[in-house]
N, C-alpha and C positions, 0 to 999 in steps of 0.2 A: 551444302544444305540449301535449301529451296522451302521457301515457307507455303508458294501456293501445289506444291507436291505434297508437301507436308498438309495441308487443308484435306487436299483430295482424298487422300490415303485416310484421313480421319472418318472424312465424310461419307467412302466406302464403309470404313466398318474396318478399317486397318489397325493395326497396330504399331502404334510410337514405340522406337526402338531408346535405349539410355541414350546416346550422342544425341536424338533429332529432338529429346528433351531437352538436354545440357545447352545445347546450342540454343533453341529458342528461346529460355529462362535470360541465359546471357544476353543475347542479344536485344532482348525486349526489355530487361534493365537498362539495358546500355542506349536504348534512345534508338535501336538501329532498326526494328521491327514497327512498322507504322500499327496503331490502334485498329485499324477497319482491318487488319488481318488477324490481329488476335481476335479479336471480333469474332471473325468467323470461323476462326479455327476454335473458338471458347462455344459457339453454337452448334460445331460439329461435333464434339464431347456432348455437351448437353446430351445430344441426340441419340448419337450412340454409344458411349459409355466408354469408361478406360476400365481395364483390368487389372487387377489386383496389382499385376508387377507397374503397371504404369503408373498408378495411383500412387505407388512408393517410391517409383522412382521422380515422379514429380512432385512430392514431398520434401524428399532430398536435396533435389534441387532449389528449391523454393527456400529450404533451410541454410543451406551453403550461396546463395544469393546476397546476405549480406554477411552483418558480425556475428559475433556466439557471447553469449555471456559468461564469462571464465569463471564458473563458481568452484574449481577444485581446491580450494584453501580453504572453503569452506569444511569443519569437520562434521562427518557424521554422514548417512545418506540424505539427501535431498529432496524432500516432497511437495511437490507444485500440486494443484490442483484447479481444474478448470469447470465451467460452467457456460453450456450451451446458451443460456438467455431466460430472461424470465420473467416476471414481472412482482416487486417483491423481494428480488431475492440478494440477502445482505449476507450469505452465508462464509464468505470471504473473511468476513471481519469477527466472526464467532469460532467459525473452525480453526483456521491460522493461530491465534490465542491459545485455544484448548493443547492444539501437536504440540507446540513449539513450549508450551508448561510443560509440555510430556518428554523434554529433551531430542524431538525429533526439528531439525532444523527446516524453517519455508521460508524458500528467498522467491518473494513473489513478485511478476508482474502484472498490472491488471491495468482494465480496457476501461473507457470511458463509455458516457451516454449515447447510444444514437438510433431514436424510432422511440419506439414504447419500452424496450430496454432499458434498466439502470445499467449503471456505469459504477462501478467500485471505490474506481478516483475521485469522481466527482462525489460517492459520499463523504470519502474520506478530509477533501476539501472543503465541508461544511463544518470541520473542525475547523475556529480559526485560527494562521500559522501553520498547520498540518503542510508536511513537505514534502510533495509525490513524486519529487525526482534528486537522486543520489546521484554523485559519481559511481562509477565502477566499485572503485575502493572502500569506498565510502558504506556501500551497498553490503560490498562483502563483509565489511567488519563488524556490523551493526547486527546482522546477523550471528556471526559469532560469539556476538558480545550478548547478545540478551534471545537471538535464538528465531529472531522473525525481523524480516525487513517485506515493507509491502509500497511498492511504489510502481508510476505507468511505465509504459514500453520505453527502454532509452536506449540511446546509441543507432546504429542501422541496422535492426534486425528485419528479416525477411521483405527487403523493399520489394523482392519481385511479387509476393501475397498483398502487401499495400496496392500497388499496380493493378494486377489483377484484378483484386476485389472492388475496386474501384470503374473499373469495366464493365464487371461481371454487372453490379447493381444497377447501371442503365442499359444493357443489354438482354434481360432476362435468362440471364444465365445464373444465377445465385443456387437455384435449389436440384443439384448434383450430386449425389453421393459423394464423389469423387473429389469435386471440385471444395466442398464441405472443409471432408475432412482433410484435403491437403493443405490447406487453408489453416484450419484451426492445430491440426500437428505439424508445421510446419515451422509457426509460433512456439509451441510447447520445444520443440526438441532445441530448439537456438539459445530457450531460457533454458537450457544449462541442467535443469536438475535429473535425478536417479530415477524418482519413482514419481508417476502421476497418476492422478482421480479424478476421472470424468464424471460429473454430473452433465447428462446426457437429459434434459427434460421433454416432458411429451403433452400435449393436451392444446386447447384452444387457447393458450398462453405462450404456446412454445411454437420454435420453428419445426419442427417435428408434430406433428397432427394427432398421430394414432403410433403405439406402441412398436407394432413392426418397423416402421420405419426408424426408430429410436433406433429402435434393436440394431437393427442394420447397418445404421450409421456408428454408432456404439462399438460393433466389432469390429467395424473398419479402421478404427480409430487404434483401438487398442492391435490389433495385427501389425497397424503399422509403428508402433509405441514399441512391441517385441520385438521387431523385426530389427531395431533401431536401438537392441539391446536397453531399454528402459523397462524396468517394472510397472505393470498397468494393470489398471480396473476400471471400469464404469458401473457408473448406477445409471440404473434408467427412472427418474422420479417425474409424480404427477403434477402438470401446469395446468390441471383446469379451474384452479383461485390463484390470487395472489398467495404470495409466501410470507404468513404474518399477517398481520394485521396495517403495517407499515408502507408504504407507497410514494417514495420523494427521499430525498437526499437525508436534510438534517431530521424529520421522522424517523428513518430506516436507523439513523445513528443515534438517537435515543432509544428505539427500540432493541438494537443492537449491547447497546448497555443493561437494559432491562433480562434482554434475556441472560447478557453475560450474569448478571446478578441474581439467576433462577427463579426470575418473574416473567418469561417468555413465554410467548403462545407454544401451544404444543404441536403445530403443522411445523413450522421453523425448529423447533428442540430435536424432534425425530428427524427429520433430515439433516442436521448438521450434526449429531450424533452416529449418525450411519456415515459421513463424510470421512469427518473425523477421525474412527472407528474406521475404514479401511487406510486412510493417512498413514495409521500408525504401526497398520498390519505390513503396508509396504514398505515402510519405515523401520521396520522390525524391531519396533518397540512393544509390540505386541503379539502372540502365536497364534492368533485366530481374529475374524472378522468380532467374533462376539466379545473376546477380550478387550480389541481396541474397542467396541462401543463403551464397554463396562468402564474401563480405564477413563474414558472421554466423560462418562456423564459422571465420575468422580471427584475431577478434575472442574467439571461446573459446577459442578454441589462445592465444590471447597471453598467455590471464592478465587482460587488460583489460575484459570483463564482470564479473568476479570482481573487479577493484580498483572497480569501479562498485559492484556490492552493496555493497560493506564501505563505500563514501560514503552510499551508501543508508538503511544499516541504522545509521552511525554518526550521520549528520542527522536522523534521527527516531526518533535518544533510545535508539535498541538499543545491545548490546554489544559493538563489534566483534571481540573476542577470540575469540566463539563461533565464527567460521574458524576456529580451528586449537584450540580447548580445546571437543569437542563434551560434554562434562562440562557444561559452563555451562547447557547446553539441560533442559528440563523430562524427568526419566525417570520410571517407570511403576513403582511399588514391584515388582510380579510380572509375569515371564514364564513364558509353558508354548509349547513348541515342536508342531507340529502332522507327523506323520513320517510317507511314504507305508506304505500298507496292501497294496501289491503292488508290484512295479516294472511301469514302461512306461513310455509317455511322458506327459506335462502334453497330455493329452487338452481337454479345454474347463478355461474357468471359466465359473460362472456370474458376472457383472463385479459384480452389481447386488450378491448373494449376501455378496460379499466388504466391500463397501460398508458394507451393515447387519452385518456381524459387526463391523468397523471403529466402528460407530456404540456395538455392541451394549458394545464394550470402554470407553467412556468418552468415548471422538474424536470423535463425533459428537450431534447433538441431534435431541430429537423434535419439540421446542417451540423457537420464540425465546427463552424466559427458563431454558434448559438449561443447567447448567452446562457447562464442559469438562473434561475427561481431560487438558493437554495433551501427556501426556506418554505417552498409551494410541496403541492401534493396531496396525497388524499389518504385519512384513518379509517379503517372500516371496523365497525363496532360488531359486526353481522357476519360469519362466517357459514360457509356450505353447509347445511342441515338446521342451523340455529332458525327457534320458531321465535314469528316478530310479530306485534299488534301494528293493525293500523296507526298509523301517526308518529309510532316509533323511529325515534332518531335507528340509520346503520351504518350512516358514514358521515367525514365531515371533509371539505375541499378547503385546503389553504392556498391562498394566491397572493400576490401584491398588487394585482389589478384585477380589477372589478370586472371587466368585458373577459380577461381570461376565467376567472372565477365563473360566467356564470356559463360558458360553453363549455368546463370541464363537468359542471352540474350536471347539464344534457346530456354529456356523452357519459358520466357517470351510470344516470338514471337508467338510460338504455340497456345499459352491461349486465342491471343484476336483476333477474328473475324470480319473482313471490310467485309460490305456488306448491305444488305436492312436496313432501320429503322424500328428497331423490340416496340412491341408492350412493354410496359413499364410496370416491375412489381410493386403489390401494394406493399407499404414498410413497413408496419403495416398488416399485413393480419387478425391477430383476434386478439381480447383480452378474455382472458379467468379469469374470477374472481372464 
C-alpha cells in the first residue's frame, strides 16, 4: 500500500477499495502515517465524496480500531440512543429514566461539552459525587441491577475516530456526510448495544442547517446501523430554540427533574416522548411508535421515571436529595436578567447564538482541558411565539464572574429577536425507520 497513491486515486474521484481502508485506519493508529497525509487524503474526500460502500466500510474500520464494549450478559435487547448536538438539550437524562422504568435496558455512553454544545457528563457531574465512569463490570451489572447505567466513553474505543476528528477540526474537513456519520456510528456500534435512536437535529442550533441535509445525514446513518445488523431509527427534530427553557449544566439538571416530575416545558416533553416512544418500539417493549410514546408518557405521569432517576443518580454516588432540595445543586455567584427592548413577540432565536453566550458565561468549554461554570448559564423565561412587553424580564445569565456575566449578556441580547409572530416550526419533522 502507498498512501500518496492512495491520495491521488481519491483526489481523481477513485474509489477506496476494503484493504486500502483497513490498511490506512491501522496504520494511522499506529503512529506510521504522518498527519500532512491524512490531511490531505481527509480533503480529498471532503471533495469528492466516499460511497455508500466506503462509507461502511470506513465505519468498520474505525470501529474495530480499538475495544468493544461487551454488553452480552446484559439481559434483554439493548437501546442506546444518540443525539446530533444541540443547545438545551438534556434529553439523555429524561428518556434513559422513562425505557429502562419500561424494563428495556440502556447501558449508555455519553459525550462531554465542547463549543456551544452541552455535554451529558458534564451535566451529570453538577450532581455532587455523581460517578461518570464505571469499570466494565461494574457498568454491566449496574445495569442489570436497576436497568440504566449512564456514564462517559471508557476504555479504547474508536481511537482511530479520536484521531481523525481531531484533524478533521483544524483542517476544514468536519462537514462530510461521510466523514459525519462514520464518526458518529463508528462510536455507536463499539458501545455494544442492539437497537439505536437517532436524534438527528436541524435548524440554526444544529450542525445540520436545513432538513435535507438532516434527512441525508439521518439515512446514512441508519443504513449503516442495518447494514451492521442493529435496529435503527432516526428522528429528525427542530433546533431553531433552545430545548427547554434550561441552558447550562446544574440548570438543565433541575430542569431535568422538573420535568421528570411533570412540570416540564412542553418543547422537551414531546421530544423526549417521541424518543422514548421509538426506544421502546426498538426495544420491543412496545408494537408501534404510538404505543411506545403512550407507554413513555404513562410512565412520566406516574412518577416512575422519576423514581428511576433518583435509583440512578443514587447508584452512581449522587445525592439523591437534590430532588426536592435544588439548593444542593452548584449556583452561579451572579445573575443579571436580560429585559425585552420593545414588546412583540419572540420573533427568531439565533439557537447557535444562545449556545456561545451559554458557553461565554462559564457552562461551556473551548478546549477539552476547560474548566467548568457548573453552576453558570442562562433561563429563558420567553420562548418562540410568546408575546412580551417592553421591559419584561425573558431570560436571566448566571455566572461566577462578572466580566464573563456581562459578555454572555451581549451575546445573549444579540441571539433573540422582538418582532412579528413568526410561523411555528414542526418539532418532530420526520421519522425515518
Amino acid at each position: 500500500m502507498n498512501m500518496t497513491e492512495m491520495i491521488i486515486k481519491k483526489r481523481n474521484g477513485g474509489e477506496l477499495n476494503k484493504d486500502e481502508i483497513h490498511w490506512f485506519i491501522k496504520n494511522y493508529v499506529d503512529g506510521v502515517i504522518p498527519d500532512y497525509q491524512v490531511s490531505a487524503l481527509l480533503m480529498a474526500i471532503y471533495f469528492k465524496g466516499l460511497n455508500n460502500k466506503e462509507t461502511y466500510t470506513l465505519t468498520r474500520e474505525m470501529e474495530n480500531s480499538g475495544d468493544h464494549a461487551d454488553l452480552s450478559s446484559i439481559k434483554g435487547i439493548k437501546v442506546d440512543k444518540h443525539s446530533t448536538g444541540g443547545v438545551g438539550d438534556k434529553t439523555t437524562l429524561i428518556v434513559g429514566p422513562i425505557v429502562a422504568a419500561l424494563g428495556a435496558p440502556v447501558a449508555k455512553m455519553s459525550g462531554r461539552a465542547l463549543g456551544f454544545t452541552g455535554g451529558t457528563i458534564d451535566k451529570m457531574e453538577a450532581m455532587d459525587g455523581f460517578k461518570t465512569s464505571l469499570g466494565p463490570d461494574e457498568f454491566v451489572e449496574q445495569v442489570n441491577e436497576i436497568g440504566i447505567a449512564v456514564i462517559g466513553q471508557s476504555g479504547e474505543l474508536t481511537p482511530a475516530d479520536k484521531k481523525l476528528y481531531a484533524l478533521r477540526d483544524v483542517t476544514g474537513t468536519v462537514d462530510n456526510f461521510s466523514l459525519i456519520a462514520s464518526s458518529i456510528m463508528s462510536k455507536k456500534l463499539a458501545a455494544g448495544s442492539d437497537a439505536i435512536v437517532l436524534d438527528v437535529t436541524c435548524g440554526n442550533g444544529a450542525f445540520m442547517s436545513n432538513e435535507e441535509d438532516a434527512e441525508i445525514l439521518a439515512q446514512m446513518m441508519v443504513n449503516i446501523g442495518k447494514r451492521a445488523g442493529r435496529e435503527m431509527m432516526a428522528l429528525i427534530t427542530d433546533m431553531n430554540e433552545p430545548l427547554g427553557h434550561a441552558v447550562g449544566n446544574s440548570l438543565e439538571i433541575e430542569e431535568v427533574i422538573e420535568t421528570l416530575k411533570g412540570n416540564g416545558p412542553e418543547d422537551l416533553i414531546e421530544v423526549c416522548l417521541n424518543l422514548a416512544g421509538a426506544m421502546l418500539y426498538l426495544g420491543a417493549k412496545a408494537d408501534t411508535l404510538e404505543e411506545g410514546k403512550k407507554l413513555a408518557k404513562e410512565t412520566l405521569d406516574s412518577g416512575k421515571a422519576l423514581a428511576k432517576f433518583k435509583e440512578l443518580v443514587e447508584k452512581q454516588g449522587g445525592n439523591p436529595k437534590i430532588i426536592d432540595d435544588y439548593s444542593l445543586l452548584p449556583k452561579a455567584k451572579f445573575t443579571k436578567d436580560l429585559t425585552a427592548n420593545r414588546r412583540g413577540y419572540i420573533e427568531s432565536f439565533d439557537t447557535s447564538g444562545v449556545g456561545f453566550a451559554s458557553q461565554f458565561s462559564g457552562a461551556g468549554r473551548e478546549t477539552k482541558e476547560d474548566d467548568i461554570d457548573m453552576g453558570a448559564g442562562i433561563y429563558l423565561y420567553a420562548k418562540l411565539g410568546d408575546y412580551v412587553e417592553e421591559g419584561e424580564k425573558i431570560a436571566t445569565v448566571h455566572s461566577s464572574e462578572e466580566g464573563k456575566l456581562n459578555s454572555a449578556l451581549e451575546k445573549l441580547a444579540q441571539s433573540i429577536k422582538i418582532g412579528e409572530k413568526p410561523e411555528m416550526p414542526k418539532l418532530i419533522k420526520k421519522i425515518i425507520e
